[in-house]
C-alpha positions as CSV (number, residue, x, y, z in Angstrom):
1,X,-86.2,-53.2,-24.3
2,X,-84.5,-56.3,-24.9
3,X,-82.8,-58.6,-22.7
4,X,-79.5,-60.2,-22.8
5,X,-80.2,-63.2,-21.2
6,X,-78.0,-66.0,-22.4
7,X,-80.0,-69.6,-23.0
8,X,-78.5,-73.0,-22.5
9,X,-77.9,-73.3,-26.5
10,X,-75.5,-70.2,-25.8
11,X,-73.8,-71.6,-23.2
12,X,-73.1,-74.9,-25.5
13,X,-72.0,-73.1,-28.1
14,X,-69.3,-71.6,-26.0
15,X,-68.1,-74.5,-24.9
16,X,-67.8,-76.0,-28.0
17,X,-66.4,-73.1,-29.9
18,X,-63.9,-73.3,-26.9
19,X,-63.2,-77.0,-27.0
20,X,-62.4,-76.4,-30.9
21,X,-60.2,-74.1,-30.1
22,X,-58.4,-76.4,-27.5
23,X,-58.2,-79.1,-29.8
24,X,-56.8,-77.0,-32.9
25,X,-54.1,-76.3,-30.4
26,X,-53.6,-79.7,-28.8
27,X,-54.1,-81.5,-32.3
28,X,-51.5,-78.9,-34.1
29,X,-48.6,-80.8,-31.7
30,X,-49.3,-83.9,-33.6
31,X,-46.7,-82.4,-36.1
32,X,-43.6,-83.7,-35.5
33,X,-40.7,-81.1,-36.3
34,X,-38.1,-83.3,-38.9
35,X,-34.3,-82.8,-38.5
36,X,-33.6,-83.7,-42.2
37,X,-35.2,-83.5,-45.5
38,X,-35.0,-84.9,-48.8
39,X,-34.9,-83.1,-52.3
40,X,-36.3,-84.7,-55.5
41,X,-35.4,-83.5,-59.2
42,X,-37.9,-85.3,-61.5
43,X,-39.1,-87.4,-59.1
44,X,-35.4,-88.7,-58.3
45,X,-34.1,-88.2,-54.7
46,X,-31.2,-85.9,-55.5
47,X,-30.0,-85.7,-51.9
48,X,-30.8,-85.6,-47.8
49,X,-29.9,-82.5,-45.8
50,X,-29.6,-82.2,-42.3
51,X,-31.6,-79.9,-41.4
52,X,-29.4,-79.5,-37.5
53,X,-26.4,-77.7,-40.0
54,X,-27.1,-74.2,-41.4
55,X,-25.7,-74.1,-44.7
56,X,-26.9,-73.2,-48.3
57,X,-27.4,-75.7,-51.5
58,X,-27.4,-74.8,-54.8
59,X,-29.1,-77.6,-57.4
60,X,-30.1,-77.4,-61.4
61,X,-33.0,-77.7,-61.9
62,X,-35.5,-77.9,-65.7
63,X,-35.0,-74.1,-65.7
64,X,-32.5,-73.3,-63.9
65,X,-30.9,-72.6,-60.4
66,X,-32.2,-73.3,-57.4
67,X,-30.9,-72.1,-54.2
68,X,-32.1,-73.6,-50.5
69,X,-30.9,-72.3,-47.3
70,X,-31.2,-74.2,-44.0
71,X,-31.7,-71.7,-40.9
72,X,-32.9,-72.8,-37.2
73,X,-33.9,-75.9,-38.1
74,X,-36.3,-74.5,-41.4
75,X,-35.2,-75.5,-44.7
76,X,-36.3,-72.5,-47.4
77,X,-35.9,-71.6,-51.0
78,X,-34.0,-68.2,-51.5
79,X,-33.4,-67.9,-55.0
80,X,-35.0,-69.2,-58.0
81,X,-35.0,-69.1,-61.9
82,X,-38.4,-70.0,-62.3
83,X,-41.1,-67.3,-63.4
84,X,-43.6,-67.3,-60.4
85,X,-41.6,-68.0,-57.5
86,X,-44.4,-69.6,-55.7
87,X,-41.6,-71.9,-54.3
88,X,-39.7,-68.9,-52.9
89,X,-43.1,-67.2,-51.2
90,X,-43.8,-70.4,-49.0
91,X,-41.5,-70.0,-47.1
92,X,-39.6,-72.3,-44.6
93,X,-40.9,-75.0,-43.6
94,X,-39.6,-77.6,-40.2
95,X,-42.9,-80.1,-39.9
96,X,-42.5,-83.8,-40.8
97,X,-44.7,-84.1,-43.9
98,X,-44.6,-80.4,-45.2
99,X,-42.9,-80.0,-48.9
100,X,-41.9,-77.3,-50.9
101,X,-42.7,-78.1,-54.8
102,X,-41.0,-76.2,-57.6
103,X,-43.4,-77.1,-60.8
104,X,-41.4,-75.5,-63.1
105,X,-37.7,-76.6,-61.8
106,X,-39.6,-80.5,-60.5
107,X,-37.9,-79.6,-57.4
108,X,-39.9,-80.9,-54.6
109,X,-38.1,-80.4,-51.1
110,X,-40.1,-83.2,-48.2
111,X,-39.1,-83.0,-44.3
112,X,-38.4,-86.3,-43.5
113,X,-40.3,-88.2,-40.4
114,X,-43.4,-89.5,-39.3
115,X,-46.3,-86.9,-39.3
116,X,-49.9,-88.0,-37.8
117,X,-51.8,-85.7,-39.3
118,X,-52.6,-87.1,-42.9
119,X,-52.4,-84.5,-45.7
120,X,-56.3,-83.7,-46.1
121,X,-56.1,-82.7,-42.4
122,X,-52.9,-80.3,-43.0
């Protein structure tokens, strides 16, 4: 029969698995949640949104239109003319740092603000 006795390595690797998990949750409030973003067209800033209004913007980009829509403090892309949509299926995003990047349209949508978590780390 085999016993279940747990050793001292066991016990470490519990704690550490639940110190990770503690600092995964700690370290993930580093983010700092941006109340306005800025949108680029070929690398131009195009315009600054406050992110505190809901509202909808429309902007041309390479291939066509390109629809945003600012909700709860999230800034999104809901339409699209570009073939993959990859832009559309990320989402909305609220976390200084985070960007939205239409290759096809060179749309890039940036929260504004300081984030201290560098990008490798995100």
């Amino acid at each position: 029969m085999a016993h279940n006795k747990l050793t001292l390595f066991d016990y470490l690797l519990y704690l550490f698995l639940i110190g990770l998990g503690f600092f995964f949750i700690f370290f993930n409030h580093f983010n700092k949640i941006g109340s306005m973003a800025d949108v680029y067209i070929s690398g131009e800033i195009l315009k600054t949104i406050d992110l505190r209004v809901d509202q909808a913007y429309t902007f041309q980009g390479k291939v066509g239109k390109f629809k945003v829509q600012v909700k709860n403090g999230k800034i999104g892309v809901v339409e699209t003319s570009c073939k993959e949509k990859i832009c559309k299926r990320m989402g909305f995003i609220q976390k200084a740092g985070s960007e939205i990047i239409c290759v096809p349209n060179r749309i890039v949508i940036r929260i504004k603000g300081e984030s201290k978590v560098d990008a490798v780390s995100q």
